[in-house]
C-alpha positions as CSV (number, residue, x, y, z in Angstrom):
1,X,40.7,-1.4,74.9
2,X,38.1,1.6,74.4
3,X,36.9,2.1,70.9
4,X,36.1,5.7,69.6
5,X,33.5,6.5,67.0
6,X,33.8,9.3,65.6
7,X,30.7,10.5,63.4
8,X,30.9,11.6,60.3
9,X,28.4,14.9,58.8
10,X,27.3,14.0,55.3
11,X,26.4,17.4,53.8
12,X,22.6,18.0,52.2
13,X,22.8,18.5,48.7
14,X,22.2,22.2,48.2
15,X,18.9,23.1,46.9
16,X,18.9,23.3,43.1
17,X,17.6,26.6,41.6
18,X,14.2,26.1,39.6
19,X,14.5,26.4,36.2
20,X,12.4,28.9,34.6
21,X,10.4,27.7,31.5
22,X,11.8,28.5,28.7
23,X,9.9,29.8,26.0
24,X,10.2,28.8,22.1
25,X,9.9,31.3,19.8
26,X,8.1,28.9,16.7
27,X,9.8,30.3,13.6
28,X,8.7,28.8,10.6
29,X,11.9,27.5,9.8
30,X,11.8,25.5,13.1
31,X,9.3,23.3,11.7
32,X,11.1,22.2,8.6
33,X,9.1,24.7,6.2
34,X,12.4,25.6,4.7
35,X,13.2,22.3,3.4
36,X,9.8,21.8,2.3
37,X,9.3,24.7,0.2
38,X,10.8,23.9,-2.9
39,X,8.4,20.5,-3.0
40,X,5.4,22.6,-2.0
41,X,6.3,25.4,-4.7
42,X,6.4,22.8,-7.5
43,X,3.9,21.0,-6.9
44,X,1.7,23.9,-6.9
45,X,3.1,25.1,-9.9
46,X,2.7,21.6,-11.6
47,X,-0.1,20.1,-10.4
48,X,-2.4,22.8,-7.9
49,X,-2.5,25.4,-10.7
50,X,-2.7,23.2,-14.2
51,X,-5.4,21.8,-11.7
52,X,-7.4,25.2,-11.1
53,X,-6.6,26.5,-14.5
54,X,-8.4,23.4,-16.3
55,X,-11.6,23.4,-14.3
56,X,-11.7,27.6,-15.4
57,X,-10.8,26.5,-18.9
58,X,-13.6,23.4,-18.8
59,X,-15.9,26.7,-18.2
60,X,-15.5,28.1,-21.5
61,X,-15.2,28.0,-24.8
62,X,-11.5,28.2,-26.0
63,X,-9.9,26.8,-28.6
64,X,-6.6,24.9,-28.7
65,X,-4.8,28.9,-28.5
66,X,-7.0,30.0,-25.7
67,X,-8.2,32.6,-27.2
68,X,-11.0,33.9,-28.4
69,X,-13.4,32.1,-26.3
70,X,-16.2,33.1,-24.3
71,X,-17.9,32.0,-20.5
72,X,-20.5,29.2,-21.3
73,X,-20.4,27.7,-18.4
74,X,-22.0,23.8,-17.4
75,X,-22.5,23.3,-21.4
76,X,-19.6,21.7,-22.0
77,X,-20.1,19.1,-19.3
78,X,-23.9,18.7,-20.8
79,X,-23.2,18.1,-23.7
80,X,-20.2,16.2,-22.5
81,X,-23.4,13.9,-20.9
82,X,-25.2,13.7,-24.0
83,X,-22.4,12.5,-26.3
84,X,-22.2,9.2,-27.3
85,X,-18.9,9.0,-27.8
86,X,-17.8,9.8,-24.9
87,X,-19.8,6.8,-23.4
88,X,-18.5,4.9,-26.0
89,X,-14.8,5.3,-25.2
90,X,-16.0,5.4,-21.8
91,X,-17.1,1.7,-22.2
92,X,-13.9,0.6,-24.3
93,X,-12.3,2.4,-21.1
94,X,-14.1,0.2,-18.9
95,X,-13.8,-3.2,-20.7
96,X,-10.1,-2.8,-21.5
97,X,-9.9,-2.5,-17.6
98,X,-12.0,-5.6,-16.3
99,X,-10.0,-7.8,-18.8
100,X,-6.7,-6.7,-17.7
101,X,-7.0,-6.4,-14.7
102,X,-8.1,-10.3,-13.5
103,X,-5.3,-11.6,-15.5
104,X,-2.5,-9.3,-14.5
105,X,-3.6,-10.1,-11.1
106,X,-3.9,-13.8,-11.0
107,X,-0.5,-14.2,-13.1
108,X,1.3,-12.1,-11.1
109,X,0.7,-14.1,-7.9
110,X,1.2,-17.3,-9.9
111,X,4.4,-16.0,-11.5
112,X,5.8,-15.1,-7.6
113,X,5.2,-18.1,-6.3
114,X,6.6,-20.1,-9.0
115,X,10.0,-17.6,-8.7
116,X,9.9,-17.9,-5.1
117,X,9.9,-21.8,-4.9
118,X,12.1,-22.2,-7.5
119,X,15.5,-23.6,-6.4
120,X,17.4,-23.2,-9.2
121,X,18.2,-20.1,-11.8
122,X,16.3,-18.5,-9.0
123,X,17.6,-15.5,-10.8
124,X,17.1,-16.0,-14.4
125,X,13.3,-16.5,-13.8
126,X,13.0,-13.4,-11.7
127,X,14.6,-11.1,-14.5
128,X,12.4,-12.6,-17.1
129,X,9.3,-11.8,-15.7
130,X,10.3,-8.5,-14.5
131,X,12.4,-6.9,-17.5
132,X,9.7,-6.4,-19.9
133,X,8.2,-3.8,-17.5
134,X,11.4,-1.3,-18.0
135,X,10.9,-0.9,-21.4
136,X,8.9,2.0,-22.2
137,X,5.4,2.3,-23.9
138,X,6.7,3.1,-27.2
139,X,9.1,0.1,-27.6
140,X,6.2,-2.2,-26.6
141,X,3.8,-0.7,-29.0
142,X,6.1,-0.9,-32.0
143,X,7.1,-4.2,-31.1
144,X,3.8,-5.4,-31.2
145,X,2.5,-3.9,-34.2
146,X,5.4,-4.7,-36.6
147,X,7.0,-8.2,-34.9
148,X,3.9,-10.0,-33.0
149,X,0.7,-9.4,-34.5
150,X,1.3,-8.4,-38.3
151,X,-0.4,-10.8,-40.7
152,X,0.8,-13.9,-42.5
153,X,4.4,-13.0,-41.4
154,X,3.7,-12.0,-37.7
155,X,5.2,-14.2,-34.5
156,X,1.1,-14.4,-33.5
157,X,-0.1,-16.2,-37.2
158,X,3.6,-18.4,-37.2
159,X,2.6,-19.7,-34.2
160,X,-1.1,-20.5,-35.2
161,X,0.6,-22.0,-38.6
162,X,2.8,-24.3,-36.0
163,X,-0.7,-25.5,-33.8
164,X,-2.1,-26.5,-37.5
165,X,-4.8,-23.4,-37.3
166,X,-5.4,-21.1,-39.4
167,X,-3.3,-17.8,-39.9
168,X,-4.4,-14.4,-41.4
169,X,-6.5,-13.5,-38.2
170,X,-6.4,-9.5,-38.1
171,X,-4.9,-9.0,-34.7
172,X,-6.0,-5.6,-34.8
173,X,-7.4,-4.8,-37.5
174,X,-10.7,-6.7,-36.6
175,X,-12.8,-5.5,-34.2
176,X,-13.6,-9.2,-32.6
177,X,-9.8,-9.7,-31.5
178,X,-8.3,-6.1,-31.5
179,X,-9.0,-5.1,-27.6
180,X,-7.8,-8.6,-27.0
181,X,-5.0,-8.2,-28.7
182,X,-4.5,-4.7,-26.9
183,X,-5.1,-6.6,-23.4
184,X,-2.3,-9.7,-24.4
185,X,0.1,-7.5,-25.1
186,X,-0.2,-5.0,-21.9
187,X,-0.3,-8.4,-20.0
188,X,3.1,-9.4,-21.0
189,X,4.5,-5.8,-20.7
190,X,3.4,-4.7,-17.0
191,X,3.0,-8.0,-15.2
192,X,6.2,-7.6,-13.8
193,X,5.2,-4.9,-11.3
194,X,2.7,-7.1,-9.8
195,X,5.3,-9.9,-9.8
196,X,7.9,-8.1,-8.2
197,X,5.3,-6.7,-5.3
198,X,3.8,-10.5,-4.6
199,X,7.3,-11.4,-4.7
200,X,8.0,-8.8,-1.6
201,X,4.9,-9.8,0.1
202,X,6.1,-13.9,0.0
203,X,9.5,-13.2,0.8
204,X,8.5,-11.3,4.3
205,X,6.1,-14.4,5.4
206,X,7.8,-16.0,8.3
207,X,9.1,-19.6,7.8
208,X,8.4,-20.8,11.6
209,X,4.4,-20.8,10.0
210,X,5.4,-23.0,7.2
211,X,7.2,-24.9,9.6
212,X,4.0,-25.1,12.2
213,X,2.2,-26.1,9.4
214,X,3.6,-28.6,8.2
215,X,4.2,-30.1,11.5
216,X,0.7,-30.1,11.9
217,X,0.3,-32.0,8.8
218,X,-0.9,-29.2,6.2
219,X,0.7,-30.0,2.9
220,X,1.2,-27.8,0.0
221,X,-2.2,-26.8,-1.0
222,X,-3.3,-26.4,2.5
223,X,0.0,-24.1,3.5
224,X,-0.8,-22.2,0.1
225,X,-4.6,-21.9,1.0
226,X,-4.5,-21.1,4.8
227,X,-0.9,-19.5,5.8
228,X,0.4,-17.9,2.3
229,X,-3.3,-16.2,0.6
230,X,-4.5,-15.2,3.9
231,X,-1.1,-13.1,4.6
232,X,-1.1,-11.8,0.8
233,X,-4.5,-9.7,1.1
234,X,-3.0,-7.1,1.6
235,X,-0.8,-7.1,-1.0
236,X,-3.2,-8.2,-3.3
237,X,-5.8,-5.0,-2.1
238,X,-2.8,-2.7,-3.0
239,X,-2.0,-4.5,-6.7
240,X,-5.8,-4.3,-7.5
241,X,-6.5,-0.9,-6.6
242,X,-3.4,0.2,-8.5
243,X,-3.8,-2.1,-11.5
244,X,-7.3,-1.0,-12.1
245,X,-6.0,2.9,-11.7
246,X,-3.4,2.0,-14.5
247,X,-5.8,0.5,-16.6
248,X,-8.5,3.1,-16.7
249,X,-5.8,5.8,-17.6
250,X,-4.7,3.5,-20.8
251,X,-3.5,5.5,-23.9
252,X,0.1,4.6,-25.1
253,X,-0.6,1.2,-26.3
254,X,-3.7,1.8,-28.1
255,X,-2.8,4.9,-29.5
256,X,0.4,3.5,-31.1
257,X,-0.9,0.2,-32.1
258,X,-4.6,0.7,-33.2
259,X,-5.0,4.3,-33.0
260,X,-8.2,3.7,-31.6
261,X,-9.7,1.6,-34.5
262,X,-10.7,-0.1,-35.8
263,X,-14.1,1.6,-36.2
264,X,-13.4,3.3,-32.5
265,X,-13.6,-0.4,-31.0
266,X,-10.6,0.2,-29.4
267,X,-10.3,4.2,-28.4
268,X,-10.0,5.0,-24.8
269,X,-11.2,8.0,-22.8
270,X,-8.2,9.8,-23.1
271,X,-7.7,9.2,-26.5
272,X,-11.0,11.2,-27.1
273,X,-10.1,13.7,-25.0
274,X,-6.6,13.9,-26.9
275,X,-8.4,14.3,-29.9
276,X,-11.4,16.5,-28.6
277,X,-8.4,19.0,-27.4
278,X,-6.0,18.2,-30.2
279,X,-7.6,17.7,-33.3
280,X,-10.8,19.2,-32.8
281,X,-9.2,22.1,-31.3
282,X,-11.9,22.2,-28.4
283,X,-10.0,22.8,-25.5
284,X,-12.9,23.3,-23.3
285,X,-15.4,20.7,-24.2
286,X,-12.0,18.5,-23.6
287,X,-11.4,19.7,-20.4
288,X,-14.8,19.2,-19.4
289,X,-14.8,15.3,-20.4
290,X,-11.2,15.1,-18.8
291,X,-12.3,16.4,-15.5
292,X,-15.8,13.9,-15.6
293,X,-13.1,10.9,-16.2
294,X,-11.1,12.4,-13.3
295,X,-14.0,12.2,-10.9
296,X,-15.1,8.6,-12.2
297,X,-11.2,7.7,-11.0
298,X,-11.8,9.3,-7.4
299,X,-15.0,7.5,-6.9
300,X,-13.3,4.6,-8.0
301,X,-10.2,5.1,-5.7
302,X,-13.1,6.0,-2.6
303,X,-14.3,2.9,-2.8
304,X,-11.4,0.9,-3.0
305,X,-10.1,2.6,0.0
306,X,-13.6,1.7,1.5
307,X,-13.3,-1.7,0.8
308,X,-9.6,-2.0,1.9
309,X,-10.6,-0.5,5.4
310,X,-13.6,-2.7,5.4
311,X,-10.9,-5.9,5.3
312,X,-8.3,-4.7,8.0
313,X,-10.9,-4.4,10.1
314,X,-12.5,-7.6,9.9
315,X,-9.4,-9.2,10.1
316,X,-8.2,-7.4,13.0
């Protein structure tokens, strides 16, 4: 029996034709402009030219109608130097900050890891620390100065009256307890920001190192110490850095609650810029302590970022 092969012609792939480069014609609205416009058109318009305008204005001499004023320009920012009360409320500024700050700190990690251990009315202690934070400045101010800290009658002196002390004190009417009173009460309002970010931070922590660790025979102060605050560093950079930025731009609470007294113990930088501009109807020498407040902030800011940078990179 003869077998015939029979061979079969696979055909080459014909040659495809090269493709000529195509060239893309970069319209503006290509790159997203279009969308971005309206953002970039208010925020010049609300910040980039309020921005410009108020260094021209810190130039001169105008009054609270912006007229009538003249070119004078670095005086205001000397005599802005040589004023003692702007170092004053500079200072009040300053120490209003440093004993906020540590506090709001410390008991917002303390309040997150209590919520986030917590195995019951998880919820309930999670709402508590967090809802004083939505109510607004005003409320907190008012509630402050006509529930908590009046005398003889306030919630502050009945609960001195219960410990067997003394009532009467002048929450803020006396200069020795009147910034405290200031700090106790911005404590209790915004430490539920800081809570709810610590909160975040915990709740994105792997369990398998809790579990390695306690295999390993860490117990709870050694998981807190070595697996929980070393991942929270972070997290704690970002709450200081914007705690201390929120604390040196403080106005609402003492304005409404102390108005800056008593005897100016209590009035913030703003406030005397408020009342530079405002009430002394010196729109430029106001502008020029505004903007040296402004660049204390950035400095400030600088070298948190600094020091931020400076930790990644020794932990990396």
């Amino acid at each position: 029996m003869t077998t015939t092969t029979t061979a079969t012609t696979v055909p080459l792939p014909a040659e495809q034709p090269t493709a000529k480069p195509v060239t893309v014609r970069r319209k503006w609205t290509e790159h997203g402009l279009v969308f971005i416009a309206p953002f970039f058109l208010t925020y010049a318009l609300f910040l980039l030219w309020p921005l410009v305008s108020g260094i021209g204005m810190s130039l001169r001499s105008d009054n609270i109608t912006g007229e009538g004023g003249e070119f004078v320009g670095f005086d205001n920012y000397t005599e802005a130097f040589q004023d003692p009360n702007v170092w004053s409320s500079l200072w009040n500024t300053i120490w209003f900050t440093i004993l906020s700050t540590v506090p709001l700190v410390l008991m917002g990690l303390v309040f997150a890891l209590l919520s986030h251990h917590l195995r019951f009315v998880q919820w309930l202690w999670r709402l508590s620390w967090f809802a004083p934070f939505l109510l607004p400045s005003g409320v907190i101010g008012l509630l402050f100065l006509w529930v908590i800290y009046p005398s003889d009658f306030g919630f502050a002196d009945q609960l001195l009256a219960w410990f067997g002390l003394e009532p009467g004190i002048g929450w803020l009417t006396d200069e020795r307890y009147a910034m405290l009173s200031i700090v106790a009460a911005t404590v209790w309002w915004t430490v539920g920001f800081n809570f709810l970010l610590y909160l975040a931070a915990l709740q994105s922590i792997p369990q398998c190192l809790y579990e390695a660790a306690e295999l390993d025979g860490a117990g709870a102060w050694h998981r807190l110490r070595h697996v929980t605050l070393p991942l929270l560093k972070r997290t704690t950079g970002v709450v200081l850095v914007l705690q201390i930025l929120a604390s040196l731009k403080i106005f609402d609470q003492v304005y409404i609650m102390t108005g800056g007294g008593p005897d100016d113990s209590t009035r913030p930088i703003l406030q005397y810029v408020y009342q530079s501009g405002f009430t002394g109807y010196r729109i430029g020498y106001a502008s020029a302590v505004s903007y040296l407040f402004f660049a204390l902030i950035v400095i400030v800011s600088l070298v948190q970022l600094r020091l931020s940078r400076r930790s990644g990179e020794s932990q990396a």
